[in-house]
C-alpha positions in Angstrom: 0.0 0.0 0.0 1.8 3.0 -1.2 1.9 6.3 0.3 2.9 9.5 -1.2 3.7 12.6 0.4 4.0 16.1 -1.6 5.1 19.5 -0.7 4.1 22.4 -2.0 4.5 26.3 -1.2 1.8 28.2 -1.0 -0.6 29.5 -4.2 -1.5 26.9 -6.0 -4.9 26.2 -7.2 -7.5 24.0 -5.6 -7.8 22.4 -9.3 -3.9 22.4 -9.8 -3.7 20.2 -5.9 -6.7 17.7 -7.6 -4.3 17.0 -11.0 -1.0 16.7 -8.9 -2.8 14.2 -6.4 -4.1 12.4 -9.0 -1.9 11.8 -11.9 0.9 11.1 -9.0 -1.4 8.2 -7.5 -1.6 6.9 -11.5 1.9 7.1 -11.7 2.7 5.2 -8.7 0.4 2.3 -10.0 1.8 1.7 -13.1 5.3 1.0 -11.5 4.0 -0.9 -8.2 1.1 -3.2 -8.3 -1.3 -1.6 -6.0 -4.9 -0.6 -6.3 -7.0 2.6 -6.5 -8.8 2.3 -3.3 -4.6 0.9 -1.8 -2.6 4.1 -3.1 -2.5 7.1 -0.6 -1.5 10.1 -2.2 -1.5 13.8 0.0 -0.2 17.5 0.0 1.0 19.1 2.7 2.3 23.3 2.5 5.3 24.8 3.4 4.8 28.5 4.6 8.7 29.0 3.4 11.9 27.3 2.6 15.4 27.9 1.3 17.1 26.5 -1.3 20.5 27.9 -2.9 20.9 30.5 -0.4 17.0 31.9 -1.8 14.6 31.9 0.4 11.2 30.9 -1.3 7.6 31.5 0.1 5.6 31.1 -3.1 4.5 28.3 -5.3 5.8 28.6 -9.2 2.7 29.0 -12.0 0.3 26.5 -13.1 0.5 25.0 -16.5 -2.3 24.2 -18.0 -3.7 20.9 -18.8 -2.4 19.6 -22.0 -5.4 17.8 -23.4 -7.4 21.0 -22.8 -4.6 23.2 -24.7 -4.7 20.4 -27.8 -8.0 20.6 -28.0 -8.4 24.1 -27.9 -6.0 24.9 -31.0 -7.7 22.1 -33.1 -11.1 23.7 -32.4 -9.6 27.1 -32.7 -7.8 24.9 -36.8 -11.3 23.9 -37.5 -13.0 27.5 -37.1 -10.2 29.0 -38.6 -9.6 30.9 -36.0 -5.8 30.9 -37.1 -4.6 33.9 -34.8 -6.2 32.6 -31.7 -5.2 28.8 -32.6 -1.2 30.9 -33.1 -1.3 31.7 -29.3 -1.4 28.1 -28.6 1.8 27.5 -30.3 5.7 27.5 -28.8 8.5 29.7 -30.6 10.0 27.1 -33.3 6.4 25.1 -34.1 6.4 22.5 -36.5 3.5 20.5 -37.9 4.3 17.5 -40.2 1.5 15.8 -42.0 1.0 12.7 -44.1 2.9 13.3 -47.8 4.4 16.6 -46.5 7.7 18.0 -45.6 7.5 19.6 -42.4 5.6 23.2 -41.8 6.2 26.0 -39.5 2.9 28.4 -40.8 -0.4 28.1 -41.3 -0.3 29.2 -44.3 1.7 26.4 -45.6 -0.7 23.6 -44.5 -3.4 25.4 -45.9 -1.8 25.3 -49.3 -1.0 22.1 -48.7 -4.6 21.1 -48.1 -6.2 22.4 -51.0 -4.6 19.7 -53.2 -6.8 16.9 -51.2 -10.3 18.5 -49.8 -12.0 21.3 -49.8 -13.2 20.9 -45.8 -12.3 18.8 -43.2 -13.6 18.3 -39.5 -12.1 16.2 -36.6 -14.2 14.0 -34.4 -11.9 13.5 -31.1 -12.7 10.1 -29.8 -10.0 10.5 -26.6 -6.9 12.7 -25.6 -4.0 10.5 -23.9 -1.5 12.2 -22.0 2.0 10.9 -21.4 5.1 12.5 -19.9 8.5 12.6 -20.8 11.5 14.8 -19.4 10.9 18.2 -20.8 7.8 18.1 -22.3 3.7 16.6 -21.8 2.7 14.3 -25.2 -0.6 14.3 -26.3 -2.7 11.9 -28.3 -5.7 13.0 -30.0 -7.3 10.3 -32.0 -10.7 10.1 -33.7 -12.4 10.2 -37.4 -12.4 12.8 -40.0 -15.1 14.1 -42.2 -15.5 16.5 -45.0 -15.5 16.8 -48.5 -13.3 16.1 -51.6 -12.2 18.6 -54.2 -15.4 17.3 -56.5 -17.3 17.8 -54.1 -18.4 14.7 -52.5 -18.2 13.8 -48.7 -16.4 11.4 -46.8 -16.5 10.4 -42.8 -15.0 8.0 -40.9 -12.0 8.0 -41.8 -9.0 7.3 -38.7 -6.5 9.6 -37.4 -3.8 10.1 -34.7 -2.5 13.3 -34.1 0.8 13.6 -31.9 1.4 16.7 -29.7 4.6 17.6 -27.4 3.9 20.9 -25.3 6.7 22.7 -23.3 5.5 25.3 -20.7 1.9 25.1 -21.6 2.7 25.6 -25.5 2.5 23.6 -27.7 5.7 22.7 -29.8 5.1 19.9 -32.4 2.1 18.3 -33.8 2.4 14.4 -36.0 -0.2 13.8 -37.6 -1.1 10.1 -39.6 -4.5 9.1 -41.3 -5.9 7.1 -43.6 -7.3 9.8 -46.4 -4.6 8.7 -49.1 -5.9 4.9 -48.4 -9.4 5.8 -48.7 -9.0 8.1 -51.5 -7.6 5.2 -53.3 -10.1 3.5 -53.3 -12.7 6.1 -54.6 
């Protein structure tokens, strides 16, 4: 029966505490076998500490969640709301798409795009978060829809997009589906 301590200075969210508490309690289950209701995760607050001759009495700034980030710019894509999508992104983006070198601007994949439909809409089935050193990955996977270049539609058709997000921004998007298969067949 594992049991986790954290501490944390002051100023951090009510909502920040409930994602800490919980993703550590996941973590700790998938390296020890222990269950839900056997995992003890808590936060306790330190009014002050020093570290590095610095004395330090407040908490740093909470990031945002990932999933909720990646979802935001590909709603923000989808309504071309391109500006607003823009603020999502980290200095240095990059974008690489099925059949395509890799893109840094909008306008690029856009001009890409028009050579294989004339819309296209995402239908997000889940968002998977994983961590790695320096950044948060997400995976969002669902079906497309939309319409060809003569005009006729398609749906259902698998994707997988890949996100890695450093600071709350994110950095890199991978994206692989099955359009070229399906259009193959048409």
């Amino acid at each position: 029966m594992p049991v986790v301590s954290i501490t944390l200075l002051p100023g951090y969210s009510a909502q920040t505490r409930e994602r800490l508490v919980e993703r550590t309690a996941r973590t700790v289950r998938s390296v020890i076998a222990a269950s839900n209701a056997g995992t003890t995760v808590f936060v306790n607050e330190a009014a002050t500490y020093q570290r590095d001759g610095k004395r330090m009495s407040q908490g740093g700034p909470d990031l945002p969640e990932a999933s909720v980030v990646v979802r935001q710019f590909l709603e923000r894509m989808q309504a071309r709301e391109l500006d607003a999508a823009r603020q999502l992104l980290a200095p240095g983006f990059v974008m690489t798409f099925p059949g395509a070198a890799p893109m840094r601007e909008f306008s690029e994949l856009m001009d890409w795009a028009k050579t294989r439909y004339s819309r296209i809409a995402k239908r997000f089935e889940r968002f998977d978060e994983c961590w790695q050193d320096d950044c948060t990955v997400v995976y969002c996977s669902g079906t497309l829809e939309g319409v060809w270049l003569d005009g006729s539609a398609f749906s259902g058709i698998r994707f997988i997009d890949r996100f890695e997000l450093a600071d709350g921004l994110i950095r890199r998007q991978d994206v692989w589906n099955d359009l070229a298969e399906v259009k193959a067949t048409l």
